[in-house]
N, C-alpha and C positions, 0 to 999 in steps of 0.2 A: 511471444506466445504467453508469456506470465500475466500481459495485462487482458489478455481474449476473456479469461473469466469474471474477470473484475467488470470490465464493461459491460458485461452480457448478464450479469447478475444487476448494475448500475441501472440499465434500461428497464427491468422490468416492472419498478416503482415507478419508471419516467423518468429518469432522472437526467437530464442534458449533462452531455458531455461539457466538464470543467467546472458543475456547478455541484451544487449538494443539498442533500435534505434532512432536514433538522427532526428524524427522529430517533427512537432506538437504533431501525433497519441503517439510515442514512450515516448517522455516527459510524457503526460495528463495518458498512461500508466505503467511510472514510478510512478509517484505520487499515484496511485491509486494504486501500487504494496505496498507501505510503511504501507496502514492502511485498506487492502482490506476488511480484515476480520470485521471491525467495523460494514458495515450493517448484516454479518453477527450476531453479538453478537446483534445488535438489534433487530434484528426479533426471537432467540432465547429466549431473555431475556422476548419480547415483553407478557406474559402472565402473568408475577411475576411483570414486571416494565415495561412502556412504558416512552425511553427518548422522551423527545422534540424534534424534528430536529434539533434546536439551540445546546441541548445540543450534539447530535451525529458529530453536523458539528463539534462541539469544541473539543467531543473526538476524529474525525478525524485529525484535526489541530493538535492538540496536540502532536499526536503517528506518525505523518508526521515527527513535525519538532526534535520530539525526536528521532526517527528512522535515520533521516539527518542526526545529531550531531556523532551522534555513529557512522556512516557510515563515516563521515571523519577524526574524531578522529581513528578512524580502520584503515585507508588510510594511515593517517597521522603516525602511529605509525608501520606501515609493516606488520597488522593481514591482509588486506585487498586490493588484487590488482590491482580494478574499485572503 
């Protein structure tokens, strides 16, 4: 469910699934591609545990800049062709 808005926000510039577009929009929705799902798992979670915003922006940060790593280490090593 967390990535439904991501793609459906993705499409509307055109943008094919797996690729990206190099502008403002396409960046702010790359970044948002890396850890879409987080508000999801927070409005799921939301009736057992409610995060803070503090802490959801940090799980966002988090699984952004962990997502990054892996993605150039992927790059870097020939799993990964973008």
């Amino acid at each position: 469910m967390g990535e439904l808005s991501n793609s459906f926000l993705k499409r509307q510039p055109d943008i094919q699934p797996g690729a990206s577009h190099h502008s403002p929009l396409g960046v702010a929705l790359a970044i948002f591609d890396q850890a879409d799902f987080v508000p999801a798992v927070w409005l799921t979670l939301a009736p057992l545990w409610l995060m803070t915003p503090a802490q959801s922006i940090a799980a966002f940060a988090v699984r952004v800049s962990v997502h990054f790593a892996i993605n150039v280490i992927g790059y870097g090593i020939g799993a990964r062709k973008t």
